[in-house]
C-alpha positions as CSV (number, residue, x, y, z in Angstrom):
1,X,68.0,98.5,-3.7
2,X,65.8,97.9,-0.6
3,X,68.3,100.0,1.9
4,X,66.9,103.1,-0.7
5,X,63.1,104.7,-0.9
6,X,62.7,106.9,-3.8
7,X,60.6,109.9,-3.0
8,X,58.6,111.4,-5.8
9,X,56.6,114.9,-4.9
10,X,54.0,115.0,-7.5
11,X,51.4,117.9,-8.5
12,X,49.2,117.4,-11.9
13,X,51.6,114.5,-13.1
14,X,51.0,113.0,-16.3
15,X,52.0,109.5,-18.4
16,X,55.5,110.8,-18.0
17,X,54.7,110.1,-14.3
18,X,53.6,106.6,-14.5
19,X,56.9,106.2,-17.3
20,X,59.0,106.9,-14.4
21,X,58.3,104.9,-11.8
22,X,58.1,101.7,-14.1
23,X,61.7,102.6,-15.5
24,X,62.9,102.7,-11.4
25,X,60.8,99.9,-10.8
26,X,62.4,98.1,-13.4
27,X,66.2,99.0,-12.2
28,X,65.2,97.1,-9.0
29,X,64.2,99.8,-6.4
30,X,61.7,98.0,-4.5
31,X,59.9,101.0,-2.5
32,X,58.9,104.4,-3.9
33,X,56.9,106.9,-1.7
34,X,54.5,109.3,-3.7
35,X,53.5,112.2,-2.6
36,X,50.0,113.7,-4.3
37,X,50.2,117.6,-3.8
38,X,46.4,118.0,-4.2
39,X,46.4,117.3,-7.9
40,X,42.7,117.2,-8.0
41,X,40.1,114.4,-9.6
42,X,41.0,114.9,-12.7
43,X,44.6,113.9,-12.1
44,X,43.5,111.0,-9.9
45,X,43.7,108.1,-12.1
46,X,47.9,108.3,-12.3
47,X,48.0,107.7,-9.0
48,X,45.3,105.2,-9.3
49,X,47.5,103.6,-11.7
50,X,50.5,104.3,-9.8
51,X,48.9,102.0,-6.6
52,X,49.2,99.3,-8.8
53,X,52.2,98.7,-8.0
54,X,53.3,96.8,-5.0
55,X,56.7,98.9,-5.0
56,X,54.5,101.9,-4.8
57,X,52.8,104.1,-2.0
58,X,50.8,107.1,-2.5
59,X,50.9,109.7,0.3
60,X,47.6,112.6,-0.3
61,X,47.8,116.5,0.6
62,X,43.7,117.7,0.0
63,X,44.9,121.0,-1.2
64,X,48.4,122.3,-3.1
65,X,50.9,122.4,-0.2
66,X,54.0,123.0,-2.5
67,X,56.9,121.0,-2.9
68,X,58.3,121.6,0.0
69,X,55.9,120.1,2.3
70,X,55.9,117.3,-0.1
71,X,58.9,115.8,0.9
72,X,58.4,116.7,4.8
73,X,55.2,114.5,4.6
74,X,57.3,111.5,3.2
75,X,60.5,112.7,5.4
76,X,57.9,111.8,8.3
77,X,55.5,109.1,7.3
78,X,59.3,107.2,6.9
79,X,60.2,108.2,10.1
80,X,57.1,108.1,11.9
81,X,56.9,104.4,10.6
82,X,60.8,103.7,11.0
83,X,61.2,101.7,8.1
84,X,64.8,100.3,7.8
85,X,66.0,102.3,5.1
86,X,69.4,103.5,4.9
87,X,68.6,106.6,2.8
88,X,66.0,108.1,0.9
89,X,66.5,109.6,-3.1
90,X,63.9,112.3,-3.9
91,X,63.2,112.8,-7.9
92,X,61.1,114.9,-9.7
93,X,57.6,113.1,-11.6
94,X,58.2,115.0,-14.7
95,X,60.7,113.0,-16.1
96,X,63.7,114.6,-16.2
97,X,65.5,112.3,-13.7
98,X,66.3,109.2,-15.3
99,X,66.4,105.6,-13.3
100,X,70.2,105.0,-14.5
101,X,71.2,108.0,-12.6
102,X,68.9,107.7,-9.5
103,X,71.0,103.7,-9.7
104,X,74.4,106.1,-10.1
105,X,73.6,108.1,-7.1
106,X,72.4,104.6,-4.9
107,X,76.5,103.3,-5.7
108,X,77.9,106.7,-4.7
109,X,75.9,107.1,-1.1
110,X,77.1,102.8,-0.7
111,X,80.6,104.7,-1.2
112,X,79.9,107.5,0.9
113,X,77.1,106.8,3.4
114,X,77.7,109.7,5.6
115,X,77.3,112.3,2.6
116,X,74.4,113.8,0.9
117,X,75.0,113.0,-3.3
118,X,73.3,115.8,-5.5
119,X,73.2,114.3,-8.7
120,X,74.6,117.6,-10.6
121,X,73.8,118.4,-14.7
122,X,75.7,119.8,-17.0
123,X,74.7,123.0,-18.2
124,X,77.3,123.7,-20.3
125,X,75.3,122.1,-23.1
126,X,74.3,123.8,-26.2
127,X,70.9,122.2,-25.6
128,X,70.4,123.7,-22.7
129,X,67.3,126.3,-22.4
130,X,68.6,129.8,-21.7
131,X,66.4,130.5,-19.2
132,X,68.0,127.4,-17.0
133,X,71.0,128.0,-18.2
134,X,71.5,131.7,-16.8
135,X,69.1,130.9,-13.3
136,X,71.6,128.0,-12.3
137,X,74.7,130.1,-12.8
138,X,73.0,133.4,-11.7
139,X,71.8,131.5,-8.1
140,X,75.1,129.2,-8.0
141,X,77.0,132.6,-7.6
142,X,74.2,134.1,-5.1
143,X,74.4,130.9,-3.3
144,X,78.1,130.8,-2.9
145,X,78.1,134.0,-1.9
146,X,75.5,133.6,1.0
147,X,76.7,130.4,2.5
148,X,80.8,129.7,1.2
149,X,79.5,126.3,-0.4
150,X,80.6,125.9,-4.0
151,X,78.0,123.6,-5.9
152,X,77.6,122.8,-9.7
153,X,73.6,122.4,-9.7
154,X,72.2,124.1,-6.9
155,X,68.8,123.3,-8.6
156,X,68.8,119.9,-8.6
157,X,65.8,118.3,-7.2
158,X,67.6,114.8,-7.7
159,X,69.1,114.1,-4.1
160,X,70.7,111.3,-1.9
161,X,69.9,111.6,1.5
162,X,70.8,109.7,4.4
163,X,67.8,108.7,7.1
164,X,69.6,109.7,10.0
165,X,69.2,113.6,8.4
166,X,65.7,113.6,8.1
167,X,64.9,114.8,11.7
168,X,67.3,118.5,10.8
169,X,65.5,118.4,7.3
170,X,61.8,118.0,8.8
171,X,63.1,122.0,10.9
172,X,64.5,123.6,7.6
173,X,61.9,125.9,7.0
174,X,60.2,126.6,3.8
175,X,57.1,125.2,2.1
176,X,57.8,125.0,-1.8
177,X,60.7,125.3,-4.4
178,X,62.5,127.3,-1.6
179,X,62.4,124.6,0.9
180,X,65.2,122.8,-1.6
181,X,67.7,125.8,-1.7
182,X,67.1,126.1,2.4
183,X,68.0,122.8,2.7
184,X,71.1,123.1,1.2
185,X,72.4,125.8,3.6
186,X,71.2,124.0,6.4
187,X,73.6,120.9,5.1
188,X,76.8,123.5,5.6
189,X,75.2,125.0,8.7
190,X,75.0,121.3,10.3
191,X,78.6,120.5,8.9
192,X,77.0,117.6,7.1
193,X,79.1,116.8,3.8
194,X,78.0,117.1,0.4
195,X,79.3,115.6,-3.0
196,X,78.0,115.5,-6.6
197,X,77.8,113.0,-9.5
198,X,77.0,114.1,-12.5
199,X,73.6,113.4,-13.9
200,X,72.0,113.6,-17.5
201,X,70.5,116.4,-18.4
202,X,67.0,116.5,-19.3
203,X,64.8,119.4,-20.9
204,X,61.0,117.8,-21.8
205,X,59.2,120.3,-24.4
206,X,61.7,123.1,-23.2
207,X,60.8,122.2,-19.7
208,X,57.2,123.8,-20.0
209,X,55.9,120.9,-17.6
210,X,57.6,122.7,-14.1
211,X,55.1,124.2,-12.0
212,X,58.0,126.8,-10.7
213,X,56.6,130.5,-10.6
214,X,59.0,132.7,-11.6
215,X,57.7,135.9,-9.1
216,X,56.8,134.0,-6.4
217,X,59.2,131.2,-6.2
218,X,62.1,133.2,-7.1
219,X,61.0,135.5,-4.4
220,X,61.4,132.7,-2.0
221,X,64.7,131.1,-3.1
222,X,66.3,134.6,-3.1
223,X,64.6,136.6,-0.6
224,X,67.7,136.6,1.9
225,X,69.2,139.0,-0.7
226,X,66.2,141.0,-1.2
227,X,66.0,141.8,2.3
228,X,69.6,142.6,2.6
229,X,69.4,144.8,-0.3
230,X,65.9,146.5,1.4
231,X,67.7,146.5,4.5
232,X,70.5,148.7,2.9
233,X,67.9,151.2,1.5
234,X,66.3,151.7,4.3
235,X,69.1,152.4,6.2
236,X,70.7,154.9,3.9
237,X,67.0,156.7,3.7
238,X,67.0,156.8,7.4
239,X,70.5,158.0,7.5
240,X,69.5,160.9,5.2
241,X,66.7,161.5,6.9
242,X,68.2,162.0,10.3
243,X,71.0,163.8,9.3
244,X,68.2,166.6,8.0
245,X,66.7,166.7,10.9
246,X,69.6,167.1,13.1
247,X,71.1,169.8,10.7
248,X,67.9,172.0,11.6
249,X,68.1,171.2,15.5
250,X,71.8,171.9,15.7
251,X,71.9,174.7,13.2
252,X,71.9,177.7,15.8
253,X,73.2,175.4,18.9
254,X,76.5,174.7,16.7
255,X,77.1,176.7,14.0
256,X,80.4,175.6,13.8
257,X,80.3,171.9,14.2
258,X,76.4,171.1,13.2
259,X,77.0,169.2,9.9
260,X,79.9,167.3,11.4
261,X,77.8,166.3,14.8
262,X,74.7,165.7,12.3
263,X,76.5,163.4,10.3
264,X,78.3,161.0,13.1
265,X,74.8,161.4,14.8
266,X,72.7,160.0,11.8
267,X,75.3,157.5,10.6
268,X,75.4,155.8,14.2
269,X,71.6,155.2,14.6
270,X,70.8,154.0,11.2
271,X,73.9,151.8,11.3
272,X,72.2,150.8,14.7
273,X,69.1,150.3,12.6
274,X,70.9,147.9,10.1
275,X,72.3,145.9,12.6
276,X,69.4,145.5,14.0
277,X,67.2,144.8,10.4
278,X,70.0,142.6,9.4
279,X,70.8,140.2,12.8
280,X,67.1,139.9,13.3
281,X,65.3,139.7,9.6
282,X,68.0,139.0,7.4
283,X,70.6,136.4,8.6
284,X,69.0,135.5,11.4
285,X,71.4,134.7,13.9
286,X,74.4,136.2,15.9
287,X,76.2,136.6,18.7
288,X,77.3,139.1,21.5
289,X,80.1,139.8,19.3
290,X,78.2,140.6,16.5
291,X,77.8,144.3,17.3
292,X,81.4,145.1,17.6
293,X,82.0,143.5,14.3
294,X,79.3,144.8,12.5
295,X,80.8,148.4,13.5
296,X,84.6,147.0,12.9
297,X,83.1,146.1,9.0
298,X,81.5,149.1,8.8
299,X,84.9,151.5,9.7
300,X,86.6,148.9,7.0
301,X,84.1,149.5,4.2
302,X,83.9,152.8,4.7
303,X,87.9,153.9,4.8
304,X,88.0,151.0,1.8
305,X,85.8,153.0,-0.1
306,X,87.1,156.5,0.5
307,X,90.8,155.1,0.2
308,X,89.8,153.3,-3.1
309,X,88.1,156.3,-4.6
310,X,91.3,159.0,-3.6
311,X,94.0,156.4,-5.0
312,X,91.7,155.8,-8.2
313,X,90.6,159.6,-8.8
314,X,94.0,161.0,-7.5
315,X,96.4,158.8,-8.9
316,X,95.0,157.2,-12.2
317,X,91.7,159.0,-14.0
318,X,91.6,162.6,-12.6
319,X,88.0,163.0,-13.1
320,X,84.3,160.9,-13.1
321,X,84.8,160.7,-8.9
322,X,80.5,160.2,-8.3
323,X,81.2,157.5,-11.0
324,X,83.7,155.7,-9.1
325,X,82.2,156.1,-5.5
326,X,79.1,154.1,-7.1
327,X,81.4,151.2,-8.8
328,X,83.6,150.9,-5.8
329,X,80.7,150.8,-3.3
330,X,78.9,148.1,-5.5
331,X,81.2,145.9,-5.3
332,X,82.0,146.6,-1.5
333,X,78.0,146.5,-1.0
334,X,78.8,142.8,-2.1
335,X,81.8,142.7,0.3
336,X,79.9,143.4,3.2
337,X,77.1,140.3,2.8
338,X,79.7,137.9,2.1
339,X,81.6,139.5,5.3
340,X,78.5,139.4,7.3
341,X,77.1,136.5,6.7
342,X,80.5,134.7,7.2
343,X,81.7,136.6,10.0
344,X,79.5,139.5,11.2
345,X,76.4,137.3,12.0
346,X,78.1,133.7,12.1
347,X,76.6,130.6,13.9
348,X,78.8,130.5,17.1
């Protein structure tokens, strides 16, 4: 097991900690790289303990850095030092990734050593809390949406990773629990491969032990839709608001065509707006061709939704038409970040 390094992040570990590395230790991995996320003194004697080991090397933040930053410390103390490792395996130090499976994923990445292995659980468990349950399916479907990739465990901190990635890793932004779901669109944005094996599935004491915040970390992990959303409500307020405004400049200019010139008026700067919001704060990338397909998606979505909403109100249910404009544009609101994340705003 010496082409592998095991990387451990660890922040206020306890015996399950130390019950950990002994099991690896004992499966024959020779070096494991901790990483103390400024646990404090009172935490200090498990990694005291952990030293003991020869196998083992303990790598200090003074303060809480997040998990993120964890793994870019040991990402470059193993480059900085260029040990000869072929990859690295990064586990969790609360016990829920076993030794036998961190052994499975080593035989999978001698298989496939261009590939990153995610060691994927199975949630379709009875035992499964419901709170992990529904946030792996809930951010498996956001994920898919955002980046095309289809992934069993997204969430998986349990990860084989080739040395020759590290350097694109160390420039994936992101500082905690993000920093994981970042790096996994960076792998399809770098067209490096992914596979799975599955792994055991472990809940400790209904997995109280996680240091994940629910607000803040959630925030992080799914802040690209956030911002899209925002990004949509602030165009539509915008849109509203200058189409009020040009209604009272163009009221006694063009009585006859003020609401009509009002309306193309207002939709074409706060589209302008969006674009703007969505290339620049959202998605984050683009090309010169990105405005004429943002405004080609725009003319699709909106005769898709007035099309949709004739045929259905004309043709089927005669009645509850607001009703149906909000359905139909839900699911085309949907459309449009899949569209423009996969087309509109694509990496050239």
């Amino acid at each position: 097991m010496n082409q592998f390094a095991i990387i451990i992040p660890a922040y206020k570990p306890d015996q399950k900690c130390l019950n950990t590395v002994e099991k690896i230790i004992n499966e024959g991995f020779e070096r494991i790289i901790v990483v103390d996320d400024g646990s404090g003194k009172e935490h200090a004697h498990i990694f005291i303990s952990l030293e003991e080991h020869k196998e083992v090397t303990v790598l200090r933040h003074a303060d809480n850095q997040g998990k993120g930053r964890a793994l870019k410390t040991a990402f470059q103390y193993i480059l900085t030092n260029k040990f000869p490792f072929d990859a690295v395996i990064t586990a969790d130090a609360d016990g829920q990734h076993l030794a036998s499976d961190m052994v499975k994923l080593s035989k999978k990445m001698q298989e496939t050593p261009d590939k990153v292995v995610l060691g994927a659980r199975d949630f379709s468990k009875k035992d499964i809390p419901f709170r992990s349950r529904f946030g792996n399916r809930f951010t498996r479907l956001l994920f898919r949406l955002s980046t095309g990739t289809v992934l069993t465990d997204t969430q998986t901190g349990l990860r084989g990773i080739p040395v020759k990635y590290l350097p694109q890793l160390l420039e994936v932004n992101g500082e905690r629990f993000e920093y994981e779901m970042n790096v996994l669109a960076a792998l399809r944005k770098n067209e490096i491969e992914v596979t799975e094996v599955t792994i055991e599935t472990v809940y400790i004491d209904d997995n109280k032990s996680s240091h994940f915040n629910p607000l803040r970390d959630s925030f992080h992990i799914y802040k690209i839709f956030i911002f899209y959303g925002l990004s949509g409500g602030a165009s539509f307020a915008l849109d509203i608001g200058l189409y009020w405004i040009f209604i009272q400049l163009l009221r006694d200019p063009a009585p006859e065509l003020f609401i009509i010139i009002a309306t193309i008026a207002a939709r074409i700067l706060s589209s302008l707006f969006n674009y703007y919001i969505n290339r620049n704060k959202v998605f984050k990338q683009g090309s010169r061709k990105s405005l004429v397909r943002y405004f080609a998606l725009a003319a699709f979505i909106m005769l898709t939704s007035a099309g949709s909403v004739h045929l259905l109100y004309a043709e089927w249910l005669g009645r509850g038409e607001v009703i149906l404009k909000v359905l139909v544009d839900t699911i085309l609101f949907i459309f449009g970040f899949v569209a423009q994340r996969a087309w509109v705003f694509r990496k050239e």
